[in-house]
C-alpha positions as CSV (number, residue, x, y, z in Angstrom):
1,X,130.1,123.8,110.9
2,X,127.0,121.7,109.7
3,X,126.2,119.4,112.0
4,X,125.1,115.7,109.9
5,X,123.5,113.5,112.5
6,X,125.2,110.2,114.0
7,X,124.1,108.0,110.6
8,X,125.7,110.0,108.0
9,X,129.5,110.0,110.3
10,X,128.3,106.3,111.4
11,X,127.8,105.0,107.7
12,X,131.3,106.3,106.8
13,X,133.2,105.2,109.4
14,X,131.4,101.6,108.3
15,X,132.5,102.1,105.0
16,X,136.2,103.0,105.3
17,X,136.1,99.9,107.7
18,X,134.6,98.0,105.4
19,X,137.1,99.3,102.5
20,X,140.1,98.4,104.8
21,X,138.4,94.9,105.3
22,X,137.8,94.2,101.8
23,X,141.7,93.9,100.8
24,X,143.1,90.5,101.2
25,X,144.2,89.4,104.7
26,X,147.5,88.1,103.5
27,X,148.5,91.7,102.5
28,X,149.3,94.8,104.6
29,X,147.9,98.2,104.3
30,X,150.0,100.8,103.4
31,X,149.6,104.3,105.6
32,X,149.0,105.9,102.0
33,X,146.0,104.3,101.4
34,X,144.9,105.1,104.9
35,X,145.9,108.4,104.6
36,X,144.4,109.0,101.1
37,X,140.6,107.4,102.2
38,X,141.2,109.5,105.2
39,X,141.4,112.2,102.8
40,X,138.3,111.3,100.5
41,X,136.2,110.5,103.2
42,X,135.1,114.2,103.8
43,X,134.4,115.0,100.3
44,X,131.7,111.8,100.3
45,X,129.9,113.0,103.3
46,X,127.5,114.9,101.2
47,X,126.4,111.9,99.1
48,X,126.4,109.7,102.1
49,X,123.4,111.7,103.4
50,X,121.8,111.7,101.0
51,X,122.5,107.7,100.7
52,X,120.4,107.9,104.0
53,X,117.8,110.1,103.1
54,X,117.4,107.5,100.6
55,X,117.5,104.6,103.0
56,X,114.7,106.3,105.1
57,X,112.4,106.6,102.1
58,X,112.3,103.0,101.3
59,X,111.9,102.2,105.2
60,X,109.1,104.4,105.3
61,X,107.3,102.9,102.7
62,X,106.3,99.6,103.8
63,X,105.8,101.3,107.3
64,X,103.2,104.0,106.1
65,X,101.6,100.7,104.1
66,X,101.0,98.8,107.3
67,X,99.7,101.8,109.0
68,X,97.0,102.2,107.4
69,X,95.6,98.7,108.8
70,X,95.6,101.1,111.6
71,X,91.9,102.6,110.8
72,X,90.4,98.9,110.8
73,X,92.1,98.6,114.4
74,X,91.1,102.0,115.4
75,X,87.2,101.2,114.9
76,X,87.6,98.0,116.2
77,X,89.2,99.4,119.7
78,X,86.4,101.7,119.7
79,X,83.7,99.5,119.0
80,X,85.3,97.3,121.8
81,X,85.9,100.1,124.3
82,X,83.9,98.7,127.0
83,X,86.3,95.2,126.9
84,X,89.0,95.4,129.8
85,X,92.6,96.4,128.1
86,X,91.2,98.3,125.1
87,X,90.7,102.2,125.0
88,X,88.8,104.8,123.2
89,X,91.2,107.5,123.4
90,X,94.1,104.6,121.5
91,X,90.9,103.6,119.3
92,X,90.7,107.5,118.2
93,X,94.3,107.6,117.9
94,X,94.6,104.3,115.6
95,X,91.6,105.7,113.6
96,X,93.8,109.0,113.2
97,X,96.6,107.6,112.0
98,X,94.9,105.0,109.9
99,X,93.1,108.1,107.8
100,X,96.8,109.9,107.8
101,X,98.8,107.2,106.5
102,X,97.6,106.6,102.8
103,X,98.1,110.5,102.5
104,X,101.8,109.8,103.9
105,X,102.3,106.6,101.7
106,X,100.8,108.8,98.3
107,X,103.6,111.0,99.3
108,X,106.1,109.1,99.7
109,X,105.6,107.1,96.4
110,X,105.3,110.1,94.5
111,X,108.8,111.7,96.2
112,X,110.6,108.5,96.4
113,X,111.4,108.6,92.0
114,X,113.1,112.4,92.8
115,X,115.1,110.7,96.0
116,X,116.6,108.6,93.9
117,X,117.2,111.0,91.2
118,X,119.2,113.4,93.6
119,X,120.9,110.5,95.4
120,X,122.0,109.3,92.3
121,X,123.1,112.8,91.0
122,X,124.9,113.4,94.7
123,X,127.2,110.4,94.3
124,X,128.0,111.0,90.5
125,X,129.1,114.1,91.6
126,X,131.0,113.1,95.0
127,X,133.2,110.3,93.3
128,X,135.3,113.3,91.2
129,X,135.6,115.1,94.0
130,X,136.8,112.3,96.3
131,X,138.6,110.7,93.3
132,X,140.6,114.4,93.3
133,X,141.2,114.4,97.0
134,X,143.3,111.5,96.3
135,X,146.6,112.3,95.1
């Protein structure tokens, strides 16, 4: 048994939730349309991973963006080492990750287009088979 993570079980359970909440309030759900999303649920799982893969790619971009203000901070810690409050050793480690992140950003723009590609491609090809879960 592959074993997905908390997100991937997490973001379905949200979104049969969220399917049972988007019928009408007035109306009753029948246990055959429980039953059948119950049913479809598993056959999605695939393309909800890679839904979040997806999700982490565009979170990571802006955060490997703002890192690399990190190298400006880095020297600055450094240069001000001898103030109360401000380290070398977190100076270095600013400066490190301010030279690592435009690498990390790079690629992570250049990934991103084939991300969206396979998410894309996942989901086309999860509908059918949820669709056919469905009797």
């Amino acid at each position: 048994m592959q074993r997905t993570g908390f997100w991937p079980g997490c973001v379905g359970w949200l979104m049969l939730a969220a399917g049972l909440m988007a019928t009408s309030a007035v109306s009753a759900i029948d246990p055959a349309t429980v039953a059948a999303v119950t049913r479809a649920l598993p056959e999605a799982r695939p393309a909800l991973s890679h839904v979040v893969g997806l999700g982490r790619a565009v979170v990571d971009l802006p955060v490997h963006a703002v890192r690399v203000l990190y190298l400006p901070l880095g020297v600055v810690e450094c240069v001000g080492a001898p103030l109360p409050g401000v380290s070398f050793m977190s100076g270095l480690s600013h400066i490190g990750s301010g030279v690592l992140a435009p690498f990390r950003l790079l690629g992570n723009v250049i990934t991103f287009p084939a991300k969206v590609v396979e998410t894309v491609e996942a989901v086309a090809t999860a509908i059918p088979r949820a669709a056919s879960a469905v009797p």
